[in-house]
Backbone of each chain as nested JSON, in Angstrom:
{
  "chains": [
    {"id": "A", "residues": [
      {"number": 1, "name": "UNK", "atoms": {"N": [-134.987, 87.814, -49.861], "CA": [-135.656, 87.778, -51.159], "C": [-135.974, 86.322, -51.522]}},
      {"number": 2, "name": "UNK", "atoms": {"N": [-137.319, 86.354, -52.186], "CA": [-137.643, 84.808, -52.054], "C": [-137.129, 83.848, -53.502]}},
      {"number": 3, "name": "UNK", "atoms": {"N": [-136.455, 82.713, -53.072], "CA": [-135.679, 81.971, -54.115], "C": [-136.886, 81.127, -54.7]}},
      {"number": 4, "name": "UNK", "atoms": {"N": [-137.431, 81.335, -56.456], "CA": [-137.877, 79.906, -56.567], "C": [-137.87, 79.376, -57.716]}},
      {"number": 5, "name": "UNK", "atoms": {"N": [-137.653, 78.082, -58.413], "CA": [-137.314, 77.269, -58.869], "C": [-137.884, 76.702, -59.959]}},
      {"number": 6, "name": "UNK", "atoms": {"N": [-138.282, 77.218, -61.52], "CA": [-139.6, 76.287, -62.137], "C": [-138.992, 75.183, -62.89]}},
      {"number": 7, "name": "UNK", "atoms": {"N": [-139.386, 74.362, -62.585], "CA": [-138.316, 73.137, -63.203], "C": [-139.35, 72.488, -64.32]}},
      {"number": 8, "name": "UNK", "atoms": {"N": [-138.546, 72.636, -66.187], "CA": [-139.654, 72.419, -67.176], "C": [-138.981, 71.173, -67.963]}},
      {"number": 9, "name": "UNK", "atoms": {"N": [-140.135, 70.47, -67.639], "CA": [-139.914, 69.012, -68.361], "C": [-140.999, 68.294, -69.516]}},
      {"number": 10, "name": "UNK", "atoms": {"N": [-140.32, 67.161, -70.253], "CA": [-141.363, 66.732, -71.309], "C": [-142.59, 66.126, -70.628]}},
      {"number": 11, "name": "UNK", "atoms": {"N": [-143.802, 66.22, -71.064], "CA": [-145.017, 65.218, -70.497], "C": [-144.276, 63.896, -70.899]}},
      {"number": 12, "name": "UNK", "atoms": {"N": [-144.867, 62.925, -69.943], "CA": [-144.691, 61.273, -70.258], "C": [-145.239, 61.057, -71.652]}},
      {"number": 13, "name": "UNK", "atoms": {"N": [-144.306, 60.209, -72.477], "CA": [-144.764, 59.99, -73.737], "C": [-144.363, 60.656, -74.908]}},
      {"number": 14, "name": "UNK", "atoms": {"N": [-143.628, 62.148, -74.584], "CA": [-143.586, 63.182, -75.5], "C": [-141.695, 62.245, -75.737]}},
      {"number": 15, "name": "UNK", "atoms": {"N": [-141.613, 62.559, -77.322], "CA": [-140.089, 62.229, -77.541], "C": [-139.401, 63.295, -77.047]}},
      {"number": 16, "name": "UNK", "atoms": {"N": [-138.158, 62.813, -76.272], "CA": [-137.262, 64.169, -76.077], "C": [-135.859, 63.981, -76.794]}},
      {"number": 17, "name": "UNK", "atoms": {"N": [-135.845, 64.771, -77.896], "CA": [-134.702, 64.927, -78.647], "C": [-133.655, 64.499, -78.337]}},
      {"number": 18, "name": "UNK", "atoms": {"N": [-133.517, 65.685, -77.478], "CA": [-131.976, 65.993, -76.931], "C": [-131.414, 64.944, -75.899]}},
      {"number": 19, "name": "UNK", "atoms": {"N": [-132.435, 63.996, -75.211], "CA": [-132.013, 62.718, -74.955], "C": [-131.926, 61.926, -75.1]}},
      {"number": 20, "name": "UNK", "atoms": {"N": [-132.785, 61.107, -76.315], "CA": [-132.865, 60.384, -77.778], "C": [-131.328, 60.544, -77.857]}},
      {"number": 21, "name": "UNK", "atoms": {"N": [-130.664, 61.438, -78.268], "CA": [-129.246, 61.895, -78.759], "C": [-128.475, 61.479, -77.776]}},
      {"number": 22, "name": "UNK", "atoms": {"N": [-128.374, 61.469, -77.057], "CA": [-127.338, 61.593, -76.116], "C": [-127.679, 60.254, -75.517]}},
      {"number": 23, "name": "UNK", "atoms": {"N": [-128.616, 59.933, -75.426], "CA": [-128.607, 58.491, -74.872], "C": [-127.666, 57.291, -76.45]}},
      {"number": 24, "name": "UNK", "atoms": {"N": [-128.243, 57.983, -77.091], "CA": [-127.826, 56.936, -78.317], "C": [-125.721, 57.302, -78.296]}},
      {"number": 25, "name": "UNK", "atoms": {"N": [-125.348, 58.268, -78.295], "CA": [-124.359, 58.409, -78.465], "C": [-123.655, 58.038, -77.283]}},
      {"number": 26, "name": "UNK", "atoms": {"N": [-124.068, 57.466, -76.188], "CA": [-123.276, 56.951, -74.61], "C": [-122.994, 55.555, -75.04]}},
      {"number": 27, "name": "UNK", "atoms": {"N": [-124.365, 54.974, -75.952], "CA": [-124.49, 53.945, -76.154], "C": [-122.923, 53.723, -76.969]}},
      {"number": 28, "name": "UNK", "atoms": {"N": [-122.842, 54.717, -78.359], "CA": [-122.021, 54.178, -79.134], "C": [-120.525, 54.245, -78.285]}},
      {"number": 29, "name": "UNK", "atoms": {"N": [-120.666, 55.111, -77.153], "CA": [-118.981, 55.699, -76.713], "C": [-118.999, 54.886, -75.923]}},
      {"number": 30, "name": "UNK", "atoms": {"N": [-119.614, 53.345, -75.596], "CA": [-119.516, 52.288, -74.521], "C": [-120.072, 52.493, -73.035]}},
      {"number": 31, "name": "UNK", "atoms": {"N": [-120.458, 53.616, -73.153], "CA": [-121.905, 53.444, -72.028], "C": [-123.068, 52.602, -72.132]}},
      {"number": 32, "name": "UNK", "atoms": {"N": [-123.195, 51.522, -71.832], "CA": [-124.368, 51.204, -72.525], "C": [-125.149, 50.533, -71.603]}},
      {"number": 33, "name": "UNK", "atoms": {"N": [-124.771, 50.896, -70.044], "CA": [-125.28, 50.524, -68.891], "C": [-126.18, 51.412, -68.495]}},
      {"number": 34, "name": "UNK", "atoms": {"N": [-126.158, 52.831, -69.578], "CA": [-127.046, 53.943, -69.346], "C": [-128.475, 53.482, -70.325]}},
      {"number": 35, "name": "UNK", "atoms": {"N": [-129.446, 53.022, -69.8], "CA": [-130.48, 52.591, -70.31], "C": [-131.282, 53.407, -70.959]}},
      {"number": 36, "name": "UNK", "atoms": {"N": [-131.519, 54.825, -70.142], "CA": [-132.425, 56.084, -70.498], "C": [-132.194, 57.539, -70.241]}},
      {"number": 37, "name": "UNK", "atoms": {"N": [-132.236, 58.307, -70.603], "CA": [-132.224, 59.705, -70.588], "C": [-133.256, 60.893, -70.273]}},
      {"number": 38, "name": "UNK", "atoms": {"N": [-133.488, 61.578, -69.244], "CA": [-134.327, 62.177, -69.395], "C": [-133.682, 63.751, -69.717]}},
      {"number": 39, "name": "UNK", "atoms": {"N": [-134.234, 64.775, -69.927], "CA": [-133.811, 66.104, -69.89], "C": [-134.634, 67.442, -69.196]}},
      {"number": 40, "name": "UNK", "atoms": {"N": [-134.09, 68.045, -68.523], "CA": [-135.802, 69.034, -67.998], "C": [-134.357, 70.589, -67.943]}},
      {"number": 41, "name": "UNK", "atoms": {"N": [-134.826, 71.402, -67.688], "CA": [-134.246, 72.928, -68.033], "C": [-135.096, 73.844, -66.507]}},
      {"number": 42, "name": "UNK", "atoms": {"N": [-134.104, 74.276, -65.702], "CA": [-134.674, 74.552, -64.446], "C": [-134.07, 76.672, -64.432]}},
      {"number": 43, "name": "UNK", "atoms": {"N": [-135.398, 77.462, -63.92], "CA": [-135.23, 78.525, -63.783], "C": [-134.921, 79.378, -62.495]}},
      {"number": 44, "name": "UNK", "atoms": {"N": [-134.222, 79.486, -62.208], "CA": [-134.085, 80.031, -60.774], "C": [-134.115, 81.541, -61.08]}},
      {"number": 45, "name": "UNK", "atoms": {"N": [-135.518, 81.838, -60.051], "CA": [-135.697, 83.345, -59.911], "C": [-135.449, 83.73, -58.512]}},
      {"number": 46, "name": "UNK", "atoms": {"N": [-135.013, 85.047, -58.857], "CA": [-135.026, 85.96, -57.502], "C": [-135.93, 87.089, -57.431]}},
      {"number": 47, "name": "UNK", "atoms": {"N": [-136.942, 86.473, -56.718], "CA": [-137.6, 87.615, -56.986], "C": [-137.867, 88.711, -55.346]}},
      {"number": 48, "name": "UNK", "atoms": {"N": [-138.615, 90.085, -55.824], "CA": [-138.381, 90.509, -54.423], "C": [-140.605, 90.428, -54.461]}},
      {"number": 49, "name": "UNK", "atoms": {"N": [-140.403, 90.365, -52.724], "CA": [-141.375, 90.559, -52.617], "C": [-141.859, 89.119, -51.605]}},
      {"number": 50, "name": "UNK", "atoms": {"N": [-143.109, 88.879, -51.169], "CA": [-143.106, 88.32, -49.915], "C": [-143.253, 86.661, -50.882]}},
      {"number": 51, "name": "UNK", "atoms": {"N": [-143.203, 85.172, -49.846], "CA": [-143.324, 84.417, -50.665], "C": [-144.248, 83.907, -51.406]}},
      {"number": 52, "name": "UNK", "atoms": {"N": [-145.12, 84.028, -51.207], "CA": [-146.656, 84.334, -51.772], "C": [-146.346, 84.819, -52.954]}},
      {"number": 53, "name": "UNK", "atoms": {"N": [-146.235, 86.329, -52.848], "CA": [-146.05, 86.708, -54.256], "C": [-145.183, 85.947, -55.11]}},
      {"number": 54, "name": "UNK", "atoms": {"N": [-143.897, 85.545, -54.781], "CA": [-142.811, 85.601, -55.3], "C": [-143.446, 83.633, -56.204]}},
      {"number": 55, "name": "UNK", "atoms": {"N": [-144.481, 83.161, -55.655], "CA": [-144.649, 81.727, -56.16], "C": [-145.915, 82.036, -57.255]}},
      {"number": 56, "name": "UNK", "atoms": {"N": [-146.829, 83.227, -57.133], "CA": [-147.814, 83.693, -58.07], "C": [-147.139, 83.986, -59.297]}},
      {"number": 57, "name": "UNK", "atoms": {"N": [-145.789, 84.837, -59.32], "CA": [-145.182, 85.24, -60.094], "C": [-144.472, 83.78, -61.037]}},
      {"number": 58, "name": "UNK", "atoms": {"N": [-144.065, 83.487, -60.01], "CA": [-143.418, 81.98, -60.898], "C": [-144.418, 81.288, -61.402]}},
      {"number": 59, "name": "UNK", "atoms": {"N": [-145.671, 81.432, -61.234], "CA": [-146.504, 80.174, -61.773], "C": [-146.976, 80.655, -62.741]}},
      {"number": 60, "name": "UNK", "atoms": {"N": [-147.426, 81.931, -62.827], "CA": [-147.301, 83.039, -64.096], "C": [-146.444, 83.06, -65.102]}},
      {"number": 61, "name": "UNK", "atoms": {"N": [-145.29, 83.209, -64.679], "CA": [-144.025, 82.92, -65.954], "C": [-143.671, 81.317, -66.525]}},
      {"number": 62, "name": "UNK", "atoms": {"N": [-144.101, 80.732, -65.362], "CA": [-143.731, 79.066, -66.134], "C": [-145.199, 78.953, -66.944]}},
      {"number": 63, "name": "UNK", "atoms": {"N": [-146.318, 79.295, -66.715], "CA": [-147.425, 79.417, -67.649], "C": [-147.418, 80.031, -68.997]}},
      {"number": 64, "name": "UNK", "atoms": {"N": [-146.984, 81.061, -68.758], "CA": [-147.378, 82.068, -70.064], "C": [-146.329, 82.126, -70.921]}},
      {"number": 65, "name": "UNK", "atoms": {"N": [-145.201, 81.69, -70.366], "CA": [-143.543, 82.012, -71.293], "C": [-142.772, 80.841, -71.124]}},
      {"number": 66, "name": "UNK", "atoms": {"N": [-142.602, 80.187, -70.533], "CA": [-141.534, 78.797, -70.286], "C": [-142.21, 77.886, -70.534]}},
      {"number": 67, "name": "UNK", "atoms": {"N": [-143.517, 77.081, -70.382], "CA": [-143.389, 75.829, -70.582], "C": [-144.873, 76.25, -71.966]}},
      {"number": 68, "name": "UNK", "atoms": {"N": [-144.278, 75.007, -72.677], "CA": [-145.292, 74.267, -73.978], "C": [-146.351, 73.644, -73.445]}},
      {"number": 69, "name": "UNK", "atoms": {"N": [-147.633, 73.794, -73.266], "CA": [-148.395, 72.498, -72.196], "C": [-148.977, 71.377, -73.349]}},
      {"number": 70, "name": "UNK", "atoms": {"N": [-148.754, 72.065, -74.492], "CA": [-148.752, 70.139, -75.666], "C": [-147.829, 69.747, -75.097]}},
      {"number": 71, "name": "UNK", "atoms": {"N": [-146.611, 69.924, -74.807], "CA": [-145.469, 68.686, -74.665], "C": [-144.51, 69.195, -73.786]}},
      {"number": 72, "name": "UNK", "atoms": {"N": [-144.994, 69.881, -72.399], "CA": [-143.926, 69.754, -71.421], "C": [-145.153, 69.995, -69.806]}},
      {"number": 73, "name": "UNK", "atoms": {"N": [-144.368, 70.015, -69.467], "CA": [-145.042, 70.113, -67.775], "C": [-144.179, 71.124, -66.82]}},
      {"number": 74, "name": "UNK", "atoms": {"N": [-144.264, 71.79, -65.874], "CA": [-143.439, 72.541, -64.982], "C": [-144.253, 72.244, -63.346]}},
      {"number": 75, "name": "UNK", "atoms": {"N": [-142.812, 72.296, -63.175], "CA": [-143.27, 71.748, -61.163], "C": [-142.321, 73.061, -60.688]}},
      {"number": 76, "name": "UNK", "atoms": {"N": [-142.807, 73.724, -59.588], "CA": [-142.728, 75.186, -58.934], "C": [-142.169, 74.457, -57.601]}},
      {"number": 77, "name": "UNK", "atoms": {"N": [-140.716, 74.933, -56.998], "CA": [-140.589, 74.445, -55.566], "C": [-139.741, 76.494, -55.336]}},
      {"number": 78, "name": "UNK", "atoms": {"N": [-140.453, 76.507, -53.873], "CA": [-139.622, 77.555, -53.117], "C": [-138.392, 77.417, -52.611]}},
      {"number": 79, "name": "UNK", "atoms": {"N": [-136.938, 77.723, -52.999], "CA": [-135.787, 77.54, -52.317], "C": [-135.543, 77.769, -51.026]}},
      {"number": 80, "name": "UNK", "atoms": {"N": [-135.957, 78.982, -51.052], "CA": [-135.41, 80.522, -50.105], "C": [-136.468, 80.874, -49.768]}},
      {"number": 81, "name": "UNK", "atoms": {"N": [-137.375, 81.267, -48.423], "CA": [-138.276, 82.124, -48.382], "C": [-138.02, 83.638, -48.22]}}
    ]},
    {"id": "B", "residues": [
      {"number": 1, "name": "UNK", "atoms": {"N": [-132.755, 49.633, -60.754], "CA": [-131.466, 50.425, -61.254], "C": [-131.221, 51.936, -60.635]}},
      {"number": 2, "name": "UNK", "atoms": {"N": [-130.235, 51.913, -60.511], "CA": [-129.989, 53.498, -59.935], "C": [-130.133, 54.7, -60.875]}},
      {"number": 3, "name": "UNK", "atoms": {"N": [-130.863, 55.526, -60.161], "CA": [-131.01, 57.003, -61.433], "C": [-130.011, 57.996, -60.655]}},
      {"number": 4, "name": "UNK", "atoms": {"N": [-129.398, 58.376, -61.577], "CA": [-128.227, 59.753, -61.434], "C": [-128.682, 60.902, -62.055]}},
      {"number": 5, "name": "UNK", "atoms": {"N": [-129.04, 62.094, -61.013], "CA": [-129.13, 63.262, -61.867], "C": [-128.107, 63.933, -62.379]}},
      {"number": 6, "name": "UNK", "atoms": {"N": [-127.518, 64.623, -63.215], "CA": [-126.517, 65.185, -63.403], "C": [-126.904, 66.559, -64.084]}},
      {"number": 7, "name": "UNK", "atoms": {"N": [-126.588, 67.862, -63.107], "CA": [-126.914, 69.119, -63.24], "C": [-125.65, 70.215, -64.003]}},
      {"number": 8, "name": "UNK", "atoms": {"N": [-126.091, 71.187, -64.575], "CA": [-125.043, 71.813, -65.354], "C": [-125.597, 73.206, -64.973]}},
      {"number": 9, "name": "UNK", "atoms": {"N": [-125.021, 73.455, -64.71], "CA": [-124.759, 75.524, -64.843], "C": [-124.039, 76.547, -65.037]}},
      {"number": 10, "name": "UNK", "atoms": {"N": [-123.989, 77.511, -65.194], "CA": [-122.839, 78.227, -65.643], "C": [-122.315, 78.724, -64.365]}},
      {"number": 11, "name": "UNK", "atoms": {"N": [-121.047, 78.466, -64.539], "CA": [-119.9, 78.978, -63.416], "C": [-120.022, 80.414, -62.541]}},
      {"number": 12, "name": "UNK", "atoms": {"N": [-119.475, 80.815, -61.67], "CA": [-120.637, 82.225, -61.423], "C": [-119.711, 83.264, -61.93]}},
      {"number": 13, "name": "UNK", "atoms": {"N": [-120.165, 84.215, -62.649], "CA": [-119.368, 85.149, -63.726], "C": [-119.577, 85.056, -64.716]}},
      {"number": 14, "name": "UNK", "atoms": {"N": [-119.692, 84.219, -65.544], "CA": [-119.99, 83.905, -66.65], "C": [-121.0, 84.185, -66.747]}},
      {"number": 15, "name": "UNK", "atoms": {"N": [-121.527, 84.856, -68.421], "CA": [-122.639, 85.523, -68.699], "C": [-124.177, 84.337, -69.381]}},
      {"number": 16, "name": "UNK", "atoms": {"N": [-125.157, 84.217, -68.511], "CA": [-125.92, 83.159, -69.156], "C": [-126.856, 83.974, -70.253]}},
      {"number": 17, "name": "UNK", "atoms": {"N": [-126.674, 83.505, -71.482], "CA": [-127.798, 84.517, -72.27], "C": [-129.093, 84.522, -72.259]}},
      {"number": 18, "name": "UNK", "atoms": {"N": [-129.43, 83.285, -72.331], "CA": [-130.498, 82.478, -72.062], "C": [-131.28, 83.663, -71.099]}},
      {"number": 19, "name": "UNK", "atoms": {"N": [-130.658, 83.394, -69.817], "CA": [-131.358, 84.132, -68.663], "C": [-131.267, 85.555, -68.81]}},
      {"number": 20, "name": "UNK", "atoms": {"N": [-130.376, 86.181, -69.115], "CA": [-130.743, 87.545, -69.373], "C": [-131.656, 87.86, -70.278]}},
      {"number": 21, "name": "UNK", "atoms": {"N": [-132.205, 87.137, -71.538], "CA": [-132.9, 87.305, -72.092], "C": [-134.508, 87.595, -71.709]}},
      {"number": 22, "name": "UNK", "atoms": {"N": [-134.956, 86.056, -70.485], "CA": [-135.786, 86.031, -69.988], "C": [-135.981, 87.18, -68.904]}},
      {"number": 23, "name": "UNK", "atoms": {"N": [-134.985, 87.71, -68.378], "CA": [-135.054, 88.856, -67.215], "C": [-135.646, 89.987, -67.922]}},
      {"number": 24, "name": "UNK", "atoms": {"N": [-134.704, 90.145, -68.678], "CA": [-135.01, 91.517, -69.277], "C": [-136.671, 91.549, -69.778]}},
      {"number": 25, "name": "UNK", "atoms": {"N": [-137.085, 90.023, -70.78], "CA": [-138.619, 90.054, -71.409], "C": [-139.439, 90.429, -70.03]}},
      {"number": 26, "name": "UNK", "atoms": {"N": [-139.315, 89.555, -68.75], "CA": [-140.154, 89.753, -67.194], "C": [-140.204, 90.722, -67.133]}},
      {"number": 27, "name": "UNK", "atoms": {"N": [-139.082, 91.825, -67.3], "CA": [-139.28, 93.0, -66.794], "C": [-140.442, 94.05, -67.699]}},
      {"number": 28, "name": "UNK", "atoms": {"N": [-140.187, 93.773, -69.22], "CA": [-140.819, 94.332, -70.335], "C": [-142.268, 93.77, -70.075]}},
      {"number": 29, "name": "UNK", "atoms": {"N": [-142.539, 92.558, -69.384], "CA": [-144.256, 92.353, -69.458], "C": [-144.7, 92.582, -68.222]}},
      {"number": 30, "name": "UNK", "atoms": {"N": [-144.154, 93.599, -67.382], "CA": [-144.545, 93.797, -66.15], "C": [-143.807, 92.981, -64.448]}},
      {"number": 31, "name": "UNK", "atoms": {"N": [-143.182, 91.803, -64.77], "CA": [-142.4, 91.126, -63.585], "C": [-141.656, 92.317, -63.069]}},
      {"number": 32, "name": "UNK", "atoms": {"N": [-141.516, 93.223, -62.618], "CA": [-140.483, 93.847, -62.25], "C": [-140.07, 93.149, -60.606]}},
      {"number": 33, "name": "UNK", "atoms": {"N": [-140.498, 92.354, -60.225], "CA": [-140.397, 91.748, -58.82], "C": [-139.237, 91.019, -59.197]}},
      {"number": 34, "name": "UNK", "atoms": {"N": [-138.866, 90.177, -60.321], "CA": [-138.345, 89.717, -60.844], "C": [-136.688, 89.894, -61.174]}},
      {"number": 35, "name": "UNK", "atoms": {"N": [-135.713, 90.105, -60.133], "CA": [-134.495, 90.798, -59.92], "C": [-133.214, 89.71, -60.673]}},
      {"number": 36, "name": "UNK", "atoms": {"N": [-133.41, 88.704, -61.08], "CA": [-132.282, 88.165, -61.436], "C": [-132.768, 86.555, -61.672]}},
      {"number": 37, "name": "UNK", "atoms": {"N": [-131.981, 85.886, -62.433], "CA": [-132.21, 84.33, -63.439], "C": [-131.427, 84.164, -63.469]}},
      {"number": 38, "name": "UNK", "atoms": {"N": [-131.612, 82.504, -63.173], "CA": [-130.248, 81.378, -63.605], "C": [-130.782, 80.361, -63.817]}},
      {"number": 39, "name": "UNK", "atoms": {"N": [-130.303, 80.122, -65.127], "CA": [-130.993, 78.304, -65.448], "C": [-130.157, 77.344, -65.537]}},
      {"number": 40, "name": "UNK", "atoms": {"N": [-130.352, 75.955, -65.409], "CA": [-129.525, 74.641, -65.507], "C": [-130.645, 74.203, -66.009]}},
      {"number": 41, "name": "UNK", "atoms": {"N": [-129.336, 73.266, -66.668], "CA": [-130.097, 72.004, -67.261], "C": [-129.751, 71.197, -66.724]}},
      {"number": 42, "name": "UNK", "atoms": {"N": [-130.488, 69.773, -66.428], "CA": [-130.599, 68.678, -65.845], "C": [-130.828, 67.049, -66.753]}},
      {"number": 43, "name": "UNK", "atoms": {"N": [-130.167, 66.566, -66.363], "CA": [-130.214, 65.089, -66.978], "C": [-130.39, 63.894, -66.143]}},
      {"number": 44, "name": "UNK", "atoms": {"N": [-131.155, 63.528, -66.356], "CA": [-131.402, 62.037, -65.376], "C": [-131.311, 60.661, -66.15]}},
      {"number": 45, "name": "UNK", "atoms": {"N": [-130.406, 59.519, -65.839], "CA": [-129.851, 58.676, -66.28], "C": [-130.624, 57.805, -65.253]}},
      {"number": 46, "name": "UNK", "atoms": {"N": [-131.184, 56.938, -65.955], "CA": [-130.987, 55.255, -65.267], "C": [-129.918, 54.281, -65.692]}},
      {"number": 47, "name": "UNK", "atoms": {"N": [-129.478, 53.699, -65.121], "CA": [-127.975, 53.068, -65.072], "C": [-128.309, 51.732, -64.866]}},
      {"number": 48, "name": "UNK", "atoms": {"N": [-128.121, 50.541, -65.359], "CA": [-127.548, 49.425, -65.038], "C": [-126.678, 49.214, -64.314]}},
      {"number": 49, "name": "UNK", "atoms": {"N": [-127.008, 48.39, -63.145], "CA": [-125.565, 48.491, -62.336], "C": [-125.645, 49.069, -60.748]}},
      {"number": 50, "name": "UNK", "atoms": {"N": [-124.162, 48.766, -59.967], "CA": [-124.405, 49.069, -58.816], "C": [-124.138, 50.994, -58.605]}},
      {"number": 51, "name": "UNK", "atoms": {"N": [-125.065, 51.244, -57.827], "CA": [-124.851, 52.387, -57.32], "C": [-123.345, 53.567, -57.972]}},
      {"number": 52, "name": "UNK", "atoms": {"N": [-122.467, 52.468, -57.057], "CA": [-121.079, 52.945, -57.775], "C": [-120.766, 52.928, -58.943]}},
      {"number": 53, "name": "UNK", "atoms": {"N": [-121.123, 52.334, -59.608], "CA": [-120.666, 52.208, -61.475], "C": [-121.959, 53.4, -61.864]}},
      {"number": 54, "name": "UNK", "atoms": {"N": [-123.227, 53.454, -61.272], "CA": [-123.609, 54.557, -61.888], "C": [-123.092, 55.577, -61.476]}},
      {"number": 55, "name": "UNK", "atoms": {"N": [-122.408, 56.46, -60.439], "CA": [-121.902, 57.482, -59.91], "C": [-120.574, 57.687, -61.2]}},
      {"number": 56, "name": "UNK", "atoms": {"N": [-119.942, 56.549, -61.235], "CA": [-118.941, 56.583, -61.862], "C": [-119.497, 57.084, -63.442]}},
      {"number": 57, "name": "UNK", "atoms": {"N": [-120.314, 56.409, -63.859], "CA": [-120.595, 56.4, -65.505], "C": [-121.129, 58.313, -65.288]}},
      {"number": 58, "name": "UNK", "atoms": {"N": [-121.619, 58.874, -64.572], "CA": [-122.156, 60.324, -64.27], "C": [-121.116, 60.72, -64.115]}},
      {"number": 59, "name": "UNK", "atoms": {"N": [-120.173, 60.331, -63.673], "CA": [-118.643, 61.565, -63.955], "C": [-118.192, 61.669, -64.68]}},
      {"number": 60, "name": "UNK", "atoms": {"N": [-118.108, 60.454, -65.935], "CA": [-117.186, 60.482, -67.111], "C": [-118.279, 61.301, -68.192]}},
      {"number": 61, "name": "UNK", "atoms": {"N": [-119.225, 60.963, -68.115], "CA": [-120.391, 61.273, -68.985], "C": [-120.414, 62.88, -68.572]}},
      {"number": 62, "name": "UNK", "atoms": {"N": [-120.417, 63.597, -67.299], "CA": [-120.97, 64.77, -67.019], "C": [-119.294, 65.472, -67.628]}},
      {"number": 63, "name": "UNK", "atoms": {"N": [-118.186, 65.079, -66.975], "CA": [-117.047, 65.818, -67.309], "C": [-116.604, 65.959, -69.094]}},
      {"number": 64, "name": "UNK", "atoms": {"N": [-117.301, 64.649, -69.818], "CA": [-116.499, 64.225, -71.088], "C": [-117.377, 64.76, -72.227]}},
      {"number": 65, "name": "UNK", "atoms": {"N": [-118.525, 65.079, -72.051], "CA": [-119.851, 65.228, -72.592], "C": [-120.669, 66.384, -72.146]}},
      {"number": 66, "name": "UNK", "atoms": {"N": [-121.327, 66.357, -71.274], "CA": [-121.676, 67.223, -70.986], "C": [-121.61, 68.746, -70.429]}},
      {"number": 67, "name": "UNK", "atoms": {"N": [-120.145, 68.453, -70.036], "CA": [-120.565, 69.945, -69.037], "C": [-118.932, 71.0, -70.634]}},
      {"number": 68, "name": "UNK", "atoms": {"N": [-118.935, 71.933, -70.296], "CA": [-118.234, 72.652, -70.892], "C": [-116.935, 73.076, -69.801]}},
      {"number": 69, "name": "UNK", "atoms": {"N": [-116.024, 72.649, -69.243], "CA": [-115.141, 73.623, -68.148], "C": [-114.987, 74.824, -67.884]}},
      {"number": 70, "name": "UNK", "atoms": {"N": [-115.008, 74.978, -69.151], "CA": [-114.726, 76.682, -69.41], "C": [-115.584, 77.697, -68.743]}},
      {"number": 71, "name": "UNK", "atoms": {"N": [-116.564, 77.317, -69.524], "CA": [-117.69, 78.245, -68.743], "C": [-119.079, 77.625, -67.804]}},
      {"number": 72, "name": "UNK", "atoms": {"N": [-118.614, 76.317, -67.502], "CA": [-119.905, 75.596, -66.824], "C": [-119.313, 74.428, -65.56]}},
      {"number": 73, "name": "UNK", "atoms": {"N": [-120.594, 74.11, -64.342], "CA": [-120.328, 72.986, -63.507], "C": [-121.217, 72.232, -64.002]}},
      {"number": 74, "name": "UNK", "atoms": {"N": [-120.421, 70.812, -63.176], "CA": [-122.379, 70.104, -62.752], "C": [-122.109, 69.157, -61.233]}},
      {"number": 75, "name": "UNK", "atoms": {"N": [-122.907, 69.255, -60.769], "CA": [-122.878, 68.326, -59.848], "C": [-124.206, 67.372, -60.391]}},
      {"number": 76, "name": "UNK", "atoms": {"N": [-123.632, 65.781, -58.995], "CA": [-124.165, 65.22, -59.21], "C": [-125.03, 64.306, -58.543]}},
      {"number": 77, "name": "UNK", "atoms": {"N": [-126.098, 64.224, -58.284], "CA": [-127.192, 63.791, -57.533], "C": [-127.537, 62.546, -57.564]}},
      {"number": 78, "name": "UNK", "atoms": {"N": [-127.76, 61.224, -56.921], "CA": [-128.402, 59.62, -56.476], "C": [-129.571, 59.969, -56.429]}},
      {"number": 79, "name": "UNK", "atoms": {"N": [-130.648, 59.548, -57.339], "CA": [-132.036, 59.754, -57.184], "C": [-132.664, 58.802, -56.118]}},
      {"number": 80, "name": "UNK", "atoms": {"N": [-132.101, 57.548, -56.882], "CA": [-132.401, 56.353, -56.449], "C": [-131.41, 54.717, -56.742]}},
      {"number": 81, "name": "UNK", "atoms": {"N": [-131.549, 54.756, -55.666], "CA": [-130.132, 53.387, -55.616], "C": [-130.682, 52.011, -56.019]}}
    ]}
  ]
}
């Protein structure tokens, strides 16, 4: 069954909150060798069906339901064929 | 500077809601190819410093901060040295 992967991240430029935060708070807890933060949120599907299909399907769901295209981007890799 | 990824997921057993949520919607808009989800989140750090002090600052940061024990891992990835 084919493994694949949509990995959803901010476009360059877009603020990202949740690393804004967390970068600032490493800073205060004496990390402060940590310069930057990025954050991205990755989907691993199993889907059945040949790998072809199984990457139509993912590019479909990171399109229409997972990613924002004002302010994120998604990159599609096959794990598993 | 060295970038450290540092990945989080839920432990295997543990129930991700997140992803069941999305399974179940795939299935409701037609994905039925679509047999099972797992998501992580991902963080990428640039670090000041040698290699080793960033590996190091990604363990205290991923174990102290980020990850939950209870119900989550993370490993941790050298993007670039």
């Amino acid at each position: 069954m084919p493994v694949v992967v949509i990995k959803v991240e901010y476009l360059p430029g877009v603020e990202d909150p949740e690393a804004l935060t967390i970068l600032k708070n490493l800073n205060i807890l004496g990390y402060g060798g940590v310069k930057s933060v990025q954050t991205s949120k990755s989907y691993q599907l199993n889907v059945q069906g040949s790998e072809a299909e199984a990457k139509k399907i993912a590019e479909d769901v990171a399109e229409k339901i997972l990613t924002n295209p004002v302010i994120q981007k998604y990159s599609i890799r096959i794990l598993k064929k």
